[in-house]
C-alpha positions as CSV (number, residue, x, y, z in Angstrom):
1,X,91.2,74.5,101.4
2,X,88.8,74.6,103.9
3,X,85.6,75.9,102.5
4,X,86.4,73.0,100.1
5,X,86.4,70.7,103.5
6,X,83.2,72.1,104.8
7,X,82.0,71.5,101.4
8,X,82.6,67.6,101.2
9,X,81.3,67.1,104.5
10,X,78.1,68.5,103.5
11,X,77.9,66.5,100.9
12,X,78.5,63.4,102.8
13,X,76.2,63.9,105.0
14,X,73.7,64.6,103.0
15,X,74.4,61.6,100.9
16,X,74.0,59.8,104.4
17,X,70.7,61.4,104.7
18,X,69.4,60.3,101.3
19,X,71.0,56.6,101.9
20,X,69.0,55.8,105.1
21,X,65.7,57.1,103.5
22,X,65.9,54.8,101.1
23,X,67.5,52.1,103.1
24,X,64.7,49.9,103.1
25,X,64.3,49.7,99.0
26,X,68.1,49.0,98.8
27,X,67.7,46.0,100.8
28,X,64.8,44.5,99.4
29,X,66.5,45.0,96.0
30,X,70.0,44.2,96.6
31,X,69.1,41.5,99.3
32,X,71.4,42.6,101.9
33,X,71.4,41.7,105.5
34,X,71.3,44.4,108.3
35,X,74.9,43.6,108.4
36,X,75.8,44.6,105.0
37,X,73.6,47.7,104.8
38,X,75.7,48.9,108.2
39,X,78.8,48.5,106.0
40,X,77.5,50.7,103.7
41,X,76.5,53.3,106.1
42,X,80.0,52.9,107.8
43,X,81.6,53.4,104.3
44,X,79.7,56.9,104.1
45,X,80.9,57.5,107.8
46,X,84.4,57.2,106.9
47,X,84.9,59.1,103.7
């Protein structure tokens, strides 16, 4: 149980990794405010 832990937060953080590199194209595409793109990075915080 957990290795299988260590394993998800690995994941999720590396999924937080990838998101902010490619912040600034998911703005300009979805049109999101700063505001919005911190609730996305605070949904990736959370899980």
């Amino acid at each position: 149980m957990f290795a299988f832990v260590i394993v998800l937060a690995i994941i999720t953080y590396i999924d937080r990794v990838c998101i902010s590199q490619a912040a600034p194209l998911i703005r300009s595409d979805l049109k999101l405010t700063e505001t919005q793109m911190g609730w996305v990075f605070s949904a990736f915080t959370i899980s």
